[in-house]
C-alpha positions as CSV (number, residue, x, y, z in Angstrom):
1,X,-8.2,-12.0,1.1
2,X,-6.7,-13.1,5.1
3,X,-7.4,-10.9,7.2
4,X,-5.7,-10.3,10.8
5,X,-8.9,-10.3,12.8
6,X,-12.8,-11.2,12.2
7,X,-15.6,-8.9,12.1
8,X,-17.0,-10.1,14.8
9,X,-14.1,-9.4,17.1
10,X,-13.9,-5.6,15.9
11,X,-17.2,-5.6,17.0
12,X,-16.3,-7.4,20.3
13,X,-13.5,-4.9,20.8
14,X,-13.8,-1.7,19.3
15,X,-16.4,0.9,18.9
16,X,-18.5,-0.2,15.7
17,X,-21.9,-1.4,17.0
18,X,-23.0,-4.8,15.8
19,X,-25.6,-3.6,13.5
20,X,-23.2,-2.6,10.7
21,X,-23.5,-4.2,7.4
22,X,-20.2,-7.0,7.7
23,X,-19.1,-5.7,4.4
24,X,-18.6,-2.5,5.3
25,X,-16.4,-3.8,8.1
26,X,-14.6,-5.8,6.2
27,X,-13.6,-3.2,3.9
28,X,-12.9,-1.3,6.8
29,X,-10.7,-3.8,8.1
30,X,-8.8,-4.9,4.5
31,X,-8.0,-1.0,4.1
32,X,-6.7,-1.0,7.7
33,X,-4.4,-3.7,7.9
34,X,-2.9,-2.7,4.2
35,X,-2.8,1.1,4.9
36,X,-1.5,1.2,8.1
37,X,-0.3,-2.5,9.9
38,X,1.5,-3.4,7.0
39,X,3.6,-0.3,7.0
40,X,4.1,-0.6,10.5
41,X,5.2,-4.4,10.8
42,X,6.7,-4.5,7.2
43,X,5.9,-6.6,4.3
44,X,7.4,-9.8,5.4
45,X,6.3,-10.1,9.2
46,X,2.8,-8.6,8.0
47,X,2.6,-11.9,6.2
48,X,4.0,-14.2,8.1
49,X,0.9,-13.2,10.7
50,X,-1.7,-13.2,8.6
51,X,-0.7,-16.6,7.8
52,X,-0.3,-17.7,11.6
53,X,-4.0,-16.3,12.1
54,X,-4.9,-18.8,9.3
55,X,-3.3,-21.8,10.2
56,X,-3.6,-20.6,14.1
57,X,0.3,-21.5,14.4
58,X,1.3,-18.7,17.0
59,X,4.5,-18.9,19.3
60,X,4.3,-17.1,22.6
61,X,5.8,-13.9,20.9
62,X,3.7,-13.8,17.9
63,X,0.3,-14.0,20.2
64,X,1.6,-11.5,22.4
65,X,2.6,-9.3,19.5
66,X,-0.6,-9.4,18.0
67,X,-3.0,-9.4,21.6
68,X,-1.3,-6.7,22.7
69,X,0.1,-4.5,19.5
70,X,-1.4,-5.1,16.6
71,X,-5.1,-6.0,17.4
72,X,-5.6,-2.9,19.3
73,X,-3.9,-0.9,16.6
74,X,-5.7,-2.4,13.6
75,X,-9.2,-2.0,15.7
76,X,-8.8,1.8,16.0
77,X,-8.2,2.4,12.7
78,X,-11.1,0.5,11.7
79,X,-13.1,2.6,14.5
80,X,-11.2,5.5,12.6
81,X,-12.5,4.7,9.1
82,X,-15.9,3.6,10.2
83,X,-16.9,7.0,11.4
84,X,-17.3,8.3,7.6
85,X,-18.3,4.5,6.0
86,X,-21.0,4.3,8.1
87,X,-23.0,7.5,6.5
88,X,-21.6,8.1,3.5
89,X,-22.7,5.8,1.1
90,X,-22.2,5.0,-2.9
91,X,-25.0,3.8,-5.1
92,X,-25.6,3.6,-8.4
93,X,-27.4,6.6,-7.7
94,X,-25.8,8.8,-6.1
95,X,-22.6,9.3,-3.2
96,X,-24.3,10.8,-0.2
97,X,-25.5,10.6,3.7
98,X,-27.3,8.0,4.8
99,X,-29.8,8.4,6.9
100,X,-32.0,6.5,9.5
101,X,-35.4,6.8,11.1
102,X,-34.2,6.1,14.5
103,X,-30.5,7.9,14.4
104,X,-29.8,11.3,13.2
105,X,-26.5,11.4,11.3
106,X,-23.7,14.2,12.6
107,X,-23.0,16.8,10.4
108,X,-19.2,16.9,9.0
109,X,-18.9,19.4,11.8
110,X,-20.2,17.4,14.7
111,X,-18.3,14.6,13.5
112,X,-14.8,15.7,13.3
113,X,-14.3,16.0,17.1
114,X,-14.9,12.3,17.0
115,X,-12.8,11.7,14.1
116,X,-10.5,13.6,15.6
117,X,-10.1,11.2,18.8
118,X,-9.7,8.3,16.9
119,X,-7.8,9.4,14.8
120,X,-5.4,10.4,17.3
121,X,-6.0,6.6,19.1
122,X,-5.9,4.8,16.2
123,X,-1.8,6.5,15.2
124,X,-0.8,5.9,19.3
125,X,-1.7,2.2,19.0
126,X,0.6,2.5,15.8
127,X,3.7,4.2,17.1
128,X,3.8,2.0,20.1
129,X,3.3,-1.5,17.7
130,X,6.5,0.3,16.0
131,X,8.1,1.2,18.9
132,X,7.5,-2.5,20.9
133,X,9.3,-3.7,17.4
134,X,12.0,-1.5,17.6
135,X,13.0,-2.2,21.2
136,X,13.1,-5.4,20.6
137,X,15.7,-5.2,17.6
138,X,14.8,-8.3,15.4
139,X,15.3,-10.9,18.7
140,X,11.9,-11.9,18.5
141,X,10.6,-10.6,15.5
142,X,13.1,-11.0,12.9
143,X,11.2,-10.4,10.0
144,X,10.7,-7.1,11.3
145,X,14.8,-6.2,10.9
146,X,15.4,-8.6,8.4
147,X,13.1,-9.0,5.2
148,X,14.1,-10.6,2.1
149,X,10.8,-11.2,0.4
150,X,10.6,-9.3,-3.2
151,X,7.4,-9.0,-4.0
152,X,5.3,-6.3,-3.1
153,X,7.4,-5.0,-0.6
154,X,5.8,-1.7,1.1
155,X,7.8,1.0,2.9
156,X,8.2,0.4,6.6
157,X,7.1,3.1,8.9
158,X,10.3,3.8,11.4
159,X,8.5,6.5,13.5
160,X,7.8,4.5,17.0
161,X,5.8,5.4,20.4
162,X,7.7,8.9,22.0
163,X,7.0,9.8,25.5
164,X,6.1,13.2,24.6
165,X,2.8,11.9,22.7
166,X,-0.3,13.9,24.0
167,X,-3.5,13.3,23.5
């Protein structure tokens, strides 16, 4: 699996503290990028970056699209799903809260003013990568207007940045 960013740099730049398990961020981040970054950059320019990030072949467009779009997008919504993987775990036990001698785990309650905000962070960051695409109409980004790739093609997002966001 490629992934657009490391674990260390969520960790860097978003709100996950450094002592989570990398796995869990690494789900985190796979889910992330498939869920919501694909759908916003569309199947064809999703791949083209994650193969730039691999071969480190960016153009002056593709490293500001992804610095200043797509990174921050994709490290909310790994902020986003982090707030429930963190506590809720699955063993061959059972599915429940995890809990630590030194940290109290929120309740659902306490928690969803939190998962509220990011949530709401994490779909700005996403309507303004699809916005910043849209505005530029396939000059820079023409995979983004014109993608003739076949294979698992998902449904591109169209719903970009509006002024009248609030959050």
């Amino acid at each position: 699996m490629n992934y657009l960013i490391s674990v260390e740099e969520v960790i860097r730049r978003g709100l996950t503290h450094g002592n989570v398990d990398a796995k869990t961020i690494t789900v985190a981040i796979a889910r992330s990028q498939d869920i919501h970054i694909q759908t916003a950059l569309g199947t064809c320019l999703f791949r083209d970056l994650l193969n730039r990030v691999q071969t480190n072949t960016f153009t002056p467009e593709t490293l500001l699209l992804m610095d200043e779009y797509v990174l921050p997008a994709l490290i909310a919504f790994v902020d986003y799903r982090m707030i429930d993987y963190t506590t809720e775990k699955i063993t061959n036990k059972a599915t429940g809260f995890l809990q630590d001698a030194n940290l109290q785990a929120m309740s659902n309650e306490q928690r969803n003013p939190m998962r509220d905000r990011l949530r709401k962070d994490a779909y700005f960051y996403k309507e303004r990568l699809i916005g910043f695409l849209k505005d530029d109409n396939g000059n820079d980004y023409p995979l983004y207007t014109d993608c003739e790739c076949n294979k698992e093609n998902v449904l591109k997002e169209k719903r970009g940045f509006r002024k009248n966001w609030i959050v």
